[in-house]
Backbone as numpy.savetxt, mean C-alpha at the origin, in Angstrom:
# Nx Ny Nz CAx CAy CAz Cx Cy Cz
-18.93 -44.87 -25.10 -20.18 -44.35 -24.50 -20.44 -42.94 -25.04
-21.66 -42.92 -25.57 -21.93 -41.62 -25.81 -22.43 -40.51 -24.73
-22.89 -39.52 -25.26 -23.54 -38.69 -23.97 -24.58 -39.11 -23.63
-25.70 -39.37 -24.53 -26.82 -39.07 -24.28 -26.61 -40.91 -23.39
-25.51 -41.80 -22.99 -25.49 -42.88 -22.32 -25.06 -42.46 -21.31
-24.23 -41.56 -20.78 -24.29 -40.96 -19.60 -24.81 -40.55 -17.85
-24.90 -41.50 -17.73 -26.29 -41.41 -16.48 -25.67 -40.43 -15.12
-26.36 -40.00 -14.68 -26.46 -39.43 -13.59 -24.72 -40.25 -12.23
-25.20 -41.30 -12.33 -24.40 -42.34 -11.69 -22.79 -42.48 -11.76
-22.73 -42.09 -13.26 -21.54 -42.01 -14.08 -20.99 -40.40 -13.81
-21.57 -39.72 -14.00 -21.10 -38.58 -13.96 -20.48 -38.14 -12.49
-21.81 -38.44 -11.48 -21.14 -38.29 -9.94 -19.72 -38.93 -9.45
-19.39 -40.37 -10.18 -18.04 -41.27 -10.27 -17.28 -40.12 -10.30
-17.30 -39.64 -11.69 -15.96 -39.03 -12.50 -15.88 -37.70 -11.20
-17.01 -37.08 -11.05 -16.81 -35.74 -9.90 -15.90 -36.06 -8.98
-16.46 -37.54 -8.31 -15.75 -38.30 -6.99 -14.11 -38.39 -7.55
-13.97 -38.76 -8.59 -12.76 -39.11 -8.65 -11.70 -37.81 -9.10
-12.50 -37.02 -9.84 -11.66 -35.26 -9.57 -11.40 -35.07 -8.32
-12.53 -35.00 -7.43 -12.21 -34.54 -5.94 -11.10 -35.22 -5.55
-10.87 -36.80 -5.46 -10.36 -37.73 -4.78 -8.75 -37.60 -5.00
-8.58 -36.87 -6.48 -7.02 -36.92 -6.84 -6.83 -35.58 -6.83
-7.53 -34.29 -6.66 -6.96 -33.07 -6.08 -6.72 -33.48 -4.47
-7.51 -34.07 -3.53 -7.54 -34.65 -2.62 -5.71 -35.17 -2.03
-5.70 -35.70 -2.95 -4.53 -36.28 -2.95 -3.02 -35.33 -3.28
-3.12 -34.43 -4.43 -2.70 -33.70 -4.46 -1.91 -32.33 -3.03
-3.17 -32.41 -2.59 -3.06 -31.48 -1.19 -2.44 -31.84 -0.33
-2.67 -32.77 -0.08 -1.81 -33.90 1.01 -0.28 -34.01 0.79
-0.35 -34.42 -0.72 1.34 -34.25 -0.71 1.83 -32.90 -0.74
1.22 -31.53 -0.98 1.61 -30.55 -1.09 2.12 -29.90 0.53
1.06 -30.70 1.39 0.76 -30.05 2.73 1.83 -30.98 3.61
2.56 -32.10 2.89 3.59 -32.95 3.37 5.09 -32.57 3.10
5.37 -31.50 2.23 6.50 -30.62 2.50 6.63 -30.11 2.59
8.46 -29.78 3.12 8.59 -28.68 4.23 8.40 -26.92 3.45
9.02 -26.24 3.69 8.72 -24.92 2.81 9.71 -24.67 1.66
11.23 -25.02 2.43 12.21 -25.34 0.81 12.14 -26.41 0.35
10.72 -27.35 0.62 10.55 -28.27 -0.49 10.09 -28.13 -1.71
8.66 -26.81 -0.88 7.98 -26.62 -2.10 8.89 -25.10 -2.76
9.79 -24.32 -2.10 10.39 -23.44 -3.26 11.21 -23.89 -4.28
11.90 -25.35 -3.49 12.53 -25.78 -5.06 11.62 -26.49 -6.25
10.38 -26.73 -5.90 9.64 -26.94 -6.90 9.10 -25.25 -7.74
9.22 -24.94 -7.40 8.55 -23.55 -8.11 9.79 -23.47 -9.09
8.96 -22.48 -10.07 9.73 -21.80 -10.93 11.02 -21.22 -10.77
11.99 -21.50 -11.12 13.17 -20.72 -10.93 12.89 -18.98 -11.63
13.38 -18.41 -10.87 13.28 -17.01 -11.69 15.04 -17.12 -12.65
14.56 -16.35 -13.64 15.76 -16.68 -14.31 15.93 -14.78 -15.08
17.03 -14.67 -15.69 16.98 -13.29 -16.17 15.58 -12.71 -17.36
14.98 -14.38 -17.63 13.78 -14.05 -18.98 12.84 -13.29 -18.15
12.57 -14.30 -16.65 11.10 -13.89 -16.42 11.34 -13.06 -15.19
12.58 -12.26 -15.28 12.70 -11.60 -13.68 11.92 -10.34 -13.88
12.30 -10.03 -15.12 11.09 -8.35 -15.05 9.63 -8.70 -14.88
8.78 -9.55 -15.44 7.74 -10.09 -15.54 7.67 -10.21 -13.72
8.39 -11.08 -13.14 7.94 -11.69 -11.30 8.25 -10.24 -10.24
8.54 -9.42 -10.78 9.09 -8.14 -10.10 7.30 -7.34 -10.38
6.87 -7.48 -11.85 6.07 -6.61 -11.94 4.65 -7.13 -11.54
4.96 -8.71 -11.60 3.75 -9.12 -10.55 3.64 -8.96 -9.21
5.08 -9.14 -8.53 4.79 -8.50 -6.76 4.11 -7.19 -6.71
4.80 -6.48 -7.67 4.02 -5.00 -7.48 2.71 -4.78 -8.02
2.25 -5.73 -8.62 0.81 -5.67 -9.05 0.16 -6.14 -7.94
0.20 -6.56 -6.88 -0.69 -7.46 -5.65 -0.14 -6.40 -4.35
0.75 -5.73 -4.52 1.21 -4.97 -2.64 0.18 -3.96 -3.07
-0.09 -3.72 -1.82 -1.53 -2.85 -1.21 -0.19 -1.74 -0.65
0.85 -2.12 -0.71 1.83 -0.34 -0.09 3.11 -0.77 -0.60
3.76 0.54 -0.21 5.19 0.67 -1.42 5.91 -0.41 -0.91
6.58 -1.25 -1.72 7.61 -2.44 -1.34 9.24 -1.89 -1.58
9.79 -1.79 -0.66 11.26 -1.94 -0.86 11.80 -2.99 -1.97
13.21 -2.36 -2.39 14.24 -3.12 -3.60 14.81 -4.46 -2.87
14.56 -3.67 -1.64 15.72 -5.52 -0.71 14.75 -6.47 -0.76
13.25 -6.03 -0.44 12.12 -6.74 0.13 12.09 -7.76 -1.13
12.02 -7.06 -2.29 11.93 -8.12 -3.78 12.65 -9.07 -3.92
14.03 -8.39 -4.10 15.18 -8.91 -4.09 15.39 -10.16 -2.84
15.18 -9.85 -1.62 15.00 -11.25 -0.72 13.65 -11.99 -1.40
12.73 -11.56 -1.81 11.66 -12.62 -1.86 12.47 -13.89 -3.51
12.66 -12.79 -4.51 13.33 -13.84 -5.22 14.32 -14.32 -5.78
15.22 -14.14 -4.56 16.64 -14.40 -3.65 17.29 -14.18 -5.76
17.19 -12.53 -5.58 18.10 -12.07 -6.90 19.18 -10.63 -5.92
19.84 -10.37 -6.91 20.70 -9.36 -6.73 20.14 -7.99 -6.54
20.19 -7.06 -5.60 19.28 -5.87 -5.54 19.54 -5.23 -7.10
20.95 -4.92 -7.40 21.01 -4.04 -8.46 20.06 -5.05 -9.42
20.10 -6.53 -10.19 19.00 -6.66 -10.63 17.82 -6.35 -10.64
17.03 -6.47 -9.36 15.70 -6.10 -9.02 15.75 -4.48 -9.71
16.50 -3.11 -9.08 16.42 -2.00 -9.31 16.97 -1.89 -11.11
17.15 -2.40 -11.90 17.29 -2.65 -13.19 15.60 -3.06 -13.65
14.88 -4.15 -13.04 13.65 -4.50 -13.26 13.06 -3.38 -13.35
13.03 -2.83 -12.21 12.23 -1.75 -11.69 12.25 -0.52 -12.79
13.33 0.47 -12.92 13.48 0.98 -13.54 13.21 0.81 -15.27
13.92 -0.70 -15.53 12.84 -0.72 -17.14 11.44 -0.67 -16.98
10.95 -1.01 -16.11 9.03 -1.10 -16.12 8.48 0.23 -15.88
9.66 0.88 -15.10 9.12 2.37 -15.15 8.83 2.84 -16.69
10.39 2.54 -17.31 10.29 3.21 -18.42 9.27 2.85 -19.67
8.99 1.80 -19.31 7.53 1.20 -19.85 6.49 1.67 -20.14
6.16 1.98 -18.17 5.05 2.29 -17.95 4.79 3.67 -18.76
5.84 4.83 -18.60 6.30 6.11 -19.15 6.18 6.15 -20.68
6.10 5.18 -21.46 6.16 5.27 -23.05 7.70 5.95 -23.06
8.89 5.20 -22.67 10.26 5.22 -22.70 10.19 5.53 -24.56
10.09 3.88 -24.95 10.49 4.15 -26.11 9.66 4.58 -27.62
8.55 5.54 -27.31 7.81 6.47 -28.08 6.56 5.84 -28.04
6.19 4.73 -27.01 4.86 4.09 -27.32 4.07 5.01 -26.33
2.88 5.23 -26.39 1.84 5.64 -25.17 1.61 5.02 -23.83
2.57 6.41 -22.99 2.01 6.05 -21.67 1.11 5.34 -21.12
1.14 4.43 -20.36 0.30 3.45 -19.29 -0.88 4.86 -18.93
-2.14 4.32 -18.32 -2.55 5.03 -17.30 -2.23 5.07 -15.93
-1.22 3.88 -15.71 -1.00 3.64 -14.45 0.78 3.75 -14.45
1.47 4.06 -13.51 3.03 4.60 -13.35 3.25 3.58 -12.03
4.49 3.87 -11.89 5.64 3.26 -11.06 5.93 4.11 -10.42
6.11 5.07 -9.15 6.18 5.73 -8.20 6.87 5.28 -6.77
8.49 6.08 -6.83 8.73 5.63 -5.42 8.49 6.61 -4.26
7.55 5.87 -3.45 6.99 6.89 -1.98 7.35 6.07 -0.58
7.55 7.07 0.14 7.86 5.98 1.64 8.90 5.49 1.32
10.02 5.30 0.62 11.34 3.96 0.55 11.03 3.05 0.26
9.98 2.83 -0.50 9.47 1.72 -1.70 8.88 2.25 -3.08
8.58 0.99 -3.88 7.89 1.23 -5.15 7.11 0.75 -5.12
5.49 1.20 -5.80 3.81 0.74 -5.72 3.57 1.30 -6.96
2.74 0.78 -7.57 1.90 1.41 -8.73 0.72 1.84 -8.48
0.84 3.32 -9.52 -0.33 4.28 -9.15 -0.88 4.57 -10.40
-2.13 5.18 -10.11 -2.58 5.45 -11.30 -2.01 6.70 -11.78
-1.67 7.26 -12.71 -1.04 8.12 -13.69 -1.86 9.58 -13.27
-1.47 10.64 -13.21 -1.86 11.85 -12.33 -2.80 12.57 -13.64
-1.86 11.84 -14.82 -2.97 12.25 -16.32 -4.09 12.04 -16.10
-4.60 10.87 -15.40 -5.70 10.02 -15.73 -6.70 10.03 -14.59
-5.98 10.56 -13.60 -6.97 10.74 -12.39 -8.70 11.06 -12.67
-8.79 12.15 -13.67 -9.85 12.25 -14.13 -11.15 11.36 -14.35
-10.21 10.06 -15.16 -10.91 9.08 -15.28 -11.38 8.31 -14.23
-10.58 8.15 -12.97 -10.74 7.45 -11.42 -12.13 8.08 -11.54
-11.68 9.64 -11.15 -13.15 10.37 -10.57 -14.31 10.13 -11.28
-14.44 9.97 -12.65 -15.37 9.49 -13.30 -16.12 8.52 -12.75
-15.32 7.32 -12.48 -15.49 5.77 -12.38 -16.54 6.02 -10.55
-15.72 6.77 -9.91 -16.51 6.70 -8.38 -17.08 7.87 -8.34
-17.85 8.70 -9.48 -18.59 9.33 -9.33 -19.65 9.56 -8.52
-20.32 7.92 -8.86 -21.61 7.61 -8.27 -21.25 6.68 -6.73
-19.83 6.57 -6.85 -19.62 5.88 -5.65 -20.16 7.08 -4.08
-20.11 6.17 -2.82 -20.08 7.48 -1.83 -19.23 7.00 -0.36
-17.95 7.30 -1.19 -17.14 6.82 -0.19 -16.73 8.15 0.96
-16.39 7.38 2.33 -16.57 7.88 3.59 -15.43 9.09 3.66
-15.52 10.29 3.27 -14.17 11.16 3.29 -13.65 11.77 4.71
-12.98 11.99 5.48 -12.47 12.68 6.45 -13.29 14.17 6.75
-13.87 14.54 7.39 -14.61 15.63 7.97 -13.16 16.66 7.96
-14.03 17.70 7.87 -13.45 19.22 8.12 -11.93 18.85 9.18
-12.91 18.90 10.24 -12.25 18.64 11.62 -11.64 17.44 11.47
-11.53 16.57 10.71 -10.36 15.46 11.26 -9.40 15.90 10.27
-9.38 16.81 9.04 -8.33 17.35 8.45 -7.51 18.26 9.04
-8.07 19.22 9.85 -7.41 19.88 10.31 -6.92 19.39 11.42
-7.07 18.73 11.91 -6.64 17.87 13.13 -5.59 16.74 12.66
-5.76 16.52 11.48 -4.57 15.95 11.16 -3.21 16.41 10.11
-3.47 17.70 10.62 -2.66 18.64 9.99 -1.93 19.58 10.74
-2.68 19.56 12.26 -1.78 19.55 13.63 -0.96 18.54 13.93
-1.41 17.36 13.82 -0.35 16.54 14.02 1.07 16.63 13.19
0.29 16.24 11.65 1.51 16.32 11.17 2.72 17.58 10.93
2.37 18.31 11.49 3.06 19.43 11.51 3.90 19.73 13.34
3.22 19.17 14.11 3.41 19.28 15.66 3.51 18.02 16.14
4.09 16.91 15.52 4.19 15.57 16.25 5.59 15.45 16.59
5.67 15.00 18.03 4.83 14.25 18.75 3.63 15.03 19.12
2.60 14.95 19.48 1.70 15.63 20.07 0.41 15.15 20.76
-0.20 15.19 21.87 -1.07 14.47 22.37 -2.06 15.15 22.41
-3.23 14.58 23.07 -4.72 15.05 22.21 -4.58 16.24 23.15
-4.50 16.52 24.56 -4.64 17.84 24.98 -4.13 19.04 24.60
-2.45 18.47 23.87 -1.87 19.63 23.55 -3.16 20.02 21.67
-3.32 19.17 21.10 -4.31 19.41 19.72 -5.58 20.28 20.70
-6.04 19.53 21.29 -7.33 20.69 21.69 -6.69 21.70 22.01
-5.77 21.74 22.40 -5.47 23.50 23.14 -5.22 24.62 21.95
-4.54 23.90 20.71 -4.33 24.63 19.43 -6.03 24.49 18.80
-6.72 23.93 18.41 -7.99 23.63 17.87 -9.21 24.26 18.71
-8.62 24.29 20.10 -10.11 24.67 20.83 -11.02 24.18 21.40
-10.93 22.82 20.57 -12.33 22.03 20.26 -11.92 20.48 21.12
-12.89 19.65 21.21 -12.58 18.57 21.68 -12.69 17.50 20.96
-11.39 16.88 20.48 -10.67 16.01 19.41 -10.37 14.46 19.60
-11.40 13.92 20.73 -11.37 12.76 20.76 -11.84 11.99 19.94
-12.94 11.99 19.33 -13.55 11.38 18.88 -13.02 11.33 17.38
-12.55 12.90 16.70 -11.55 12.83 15.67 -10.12 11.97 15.70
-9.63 12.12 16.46 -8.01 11.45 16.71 -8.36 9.50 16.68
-9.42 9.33 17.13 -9.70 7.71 17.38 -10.21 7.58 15.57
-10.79 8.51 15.23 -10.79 8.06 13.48 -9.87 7.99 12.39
-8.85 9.12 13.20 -7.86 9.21 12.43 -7.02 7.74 12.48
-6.96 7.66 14.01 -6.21 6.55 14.22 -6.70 5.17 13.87
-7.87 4.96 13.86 -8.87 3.78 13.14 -8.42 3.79 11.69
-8.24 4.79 11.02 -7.85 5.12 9.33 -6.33 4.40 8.95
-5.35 4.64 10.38 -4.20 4.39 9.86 -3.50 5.62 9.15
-3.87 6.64 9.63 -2.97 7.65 9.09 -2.10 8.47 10.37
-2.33 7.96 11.41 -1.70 8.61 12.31 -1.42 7.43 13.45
-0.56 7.27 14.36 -0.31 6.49 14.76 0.21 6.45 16.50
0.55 5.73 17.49 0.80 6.20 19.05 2.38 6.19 18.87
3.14 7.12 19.12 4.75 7.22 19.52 4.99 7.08 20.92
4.41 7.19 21.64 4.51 7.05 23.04 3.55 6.88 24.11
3.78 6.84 25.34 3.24 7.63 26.33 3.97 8.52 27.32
3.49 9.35 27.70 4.42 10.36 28.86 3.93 9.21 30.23
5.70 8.92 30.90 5.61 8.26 32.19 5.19 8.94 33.10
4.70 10.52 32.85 4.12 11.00 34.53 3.00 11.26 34.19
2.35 12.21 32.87 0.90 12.27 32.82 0.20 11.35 32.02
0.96 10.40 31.21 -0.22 9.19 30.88 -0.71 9.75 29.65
-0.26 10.96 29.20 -0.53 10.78 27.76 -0.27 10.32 26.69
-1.23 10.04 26.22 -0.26 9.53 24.73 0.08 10.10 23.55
1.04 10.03 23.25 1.95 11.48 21.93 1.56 10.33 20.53
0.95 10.95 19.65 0.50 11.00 18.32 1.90 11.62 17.19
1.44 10.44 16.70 2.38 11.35 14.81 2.04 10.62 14.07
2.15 10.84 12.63 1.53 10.61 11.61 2.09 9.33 10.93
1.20 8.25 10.12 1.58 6.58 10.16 2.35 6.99 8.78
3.09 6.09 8.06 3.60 5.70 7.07 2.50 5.92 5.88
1.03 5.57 6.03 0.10 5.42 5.34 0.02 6.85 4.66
0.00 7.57 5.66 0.19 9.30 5.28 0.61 9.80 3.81
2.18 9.30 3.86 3.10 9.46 3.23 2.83 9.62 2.13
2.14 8.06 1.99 1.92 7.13 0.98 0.68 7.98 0.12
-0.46 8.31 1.11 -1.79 8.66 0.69 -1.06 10.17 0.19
-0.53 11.18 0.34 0.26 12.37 0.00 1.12 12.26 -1.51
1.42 10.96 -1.57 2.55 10.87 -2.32 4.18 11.19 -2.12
4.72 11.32 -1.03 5.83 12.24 -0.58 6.53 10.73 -0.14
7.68 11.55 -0.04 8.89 10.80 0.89 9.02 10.81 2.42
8.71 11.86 2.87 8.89 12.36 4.03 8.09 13.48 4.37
8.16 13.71 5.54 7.46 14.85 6.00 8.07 16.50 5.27
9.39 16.22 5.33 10.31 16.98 4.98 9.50 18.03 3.90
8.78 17.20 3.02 8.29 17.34 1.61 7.21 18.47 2.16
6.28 17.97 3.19 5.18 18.68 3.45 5.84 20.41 3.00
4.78 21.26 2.35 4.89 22.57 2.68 4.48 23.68 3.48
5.67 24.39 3.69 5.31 25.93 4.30 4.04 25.98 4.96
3.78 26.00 6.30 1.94 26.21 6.84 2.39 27.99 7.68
3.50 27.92 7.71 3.24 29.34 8.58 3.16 30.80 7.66
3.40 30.90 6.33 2.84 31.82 5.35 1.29 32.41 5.44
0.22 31.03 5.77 -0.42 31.13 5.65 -1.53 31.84 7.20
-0.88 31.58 8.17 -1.45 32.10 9.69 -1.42 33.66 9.69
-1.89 33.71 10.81 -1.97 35.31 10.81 -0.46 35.71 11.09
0.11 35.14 12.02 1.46 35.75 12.91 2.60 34.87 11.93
2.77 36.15 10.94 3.64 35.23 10.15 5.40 34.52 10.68
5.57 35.29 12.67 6.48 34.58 12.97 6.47 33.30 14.02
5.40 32.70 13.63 4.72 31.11 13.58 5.51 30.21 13.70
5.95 29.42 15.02 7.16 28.31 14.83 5.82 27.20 14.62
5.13 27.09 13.96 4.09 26.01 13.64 4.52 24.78 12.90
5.62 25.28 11.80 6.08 25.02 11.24 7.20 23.24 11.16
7.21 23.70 12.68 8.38 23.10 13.34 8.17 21.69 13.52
8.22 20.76 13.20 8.22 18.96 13.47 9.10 18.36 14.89
């Protein structure tokens, strides 16, 4: 049969019968158990372990732990942290080739890929014309009480700020950069500190990292400082 013999009739068949055997397909897929379908998958093997390491980290939206990998593709941590480390050196132009724009960065007690601090330039380029929603004055500084004074609850922030920080603290906390540690069992407040996301958005390990804020106050003997 040629094309131009082709009818309308014929063609809808062949559709029906694609559908009918993906159809089928699903069914048996959706008929085993979960180590049915991992022993069908790919074995990771030492060829393609750097390659399946550098795809998890191409899809996490936040830093992934060495165990987290390492359990997902039930390998040896020191393997995984061998992966890791050659792709750094990759990414880095290790062996005299040109740097990636994008790096391997461990923040928070995981590894995520970032874009290259060279190249940032180029980001800003790209969302030039973008107009994305930035944090107000006041929710920076308000979240710069926290992270410097957490635990801390919104009355004790207004009493340092002045100002009334509800409506900031519920954005912050909508953002995911700050998070609830508690409540006090007699006054019902709730104590604030800063989320993991923080960290991450900073680049740091820890708070630890944050710098020096009492240099900068008037009363340079400022326990502000203090976490």
């Amino acid at each position: 049969m040629t094309l131009d013999e082709v009818t309308p009739a014929a063609e809808a068949a062949e559709v029906q019968d694609e559908l009918e055997a993906q159809e089928v397909v699903v069914e048996e897929v959706a008929q085993l158990t979960p180590s049915e379908i991992v022993d069908q998958l790919e074995p990771v093997t030492a060829d393609n372990l750097r390659s399946a390491v550098e795809a998890i980290l191409m899809i996490t939206d936040a830093p992934i732990s060495v165990v987290a990998i390492a359990t997902a593709l039930e390998r040896p941590v020191t393997e995984i942290r061998d992966a890791i480390n050659s792709l750094k050196a990759d990414y880095d132009g290790a062996e005299g080739q040109t740097p990636r724009g994008f790096e391997l960065r461990e923040v928070g007690g995981g590894w995520r890929i970032y874009v290259r601090a060279d190249f940032d330039w180029a980001v800003k380029m790209f969302v030039a014309n973008e107009n994305p929603t930035k944090l107000s004055q006041a929710a920076l500084e308000t979240l710069a009480v926290i992270a410097y004074k957490q635990p801390i609850s919104r009355g004790q922030i207004a009493s340092i700020r002045a100002v009334n920080v509800d409506s900031v603290v519920r954005t912050l906390h909508s953002r995911g950069l700050i998070t609830e540690l508690y409540t006090d069992s007699e006054s019902g407040a709730i104590h604030y500190g800063t989320a993991p996301l923080l960290l991450e958005v900073l680049g740091i390990n820890s708070l630890d990292e944050l710098p020096l804020i009492s240099p900068y106050l008037p009363d340079a003997n400022s326990n502000f400082d203090a976490v």
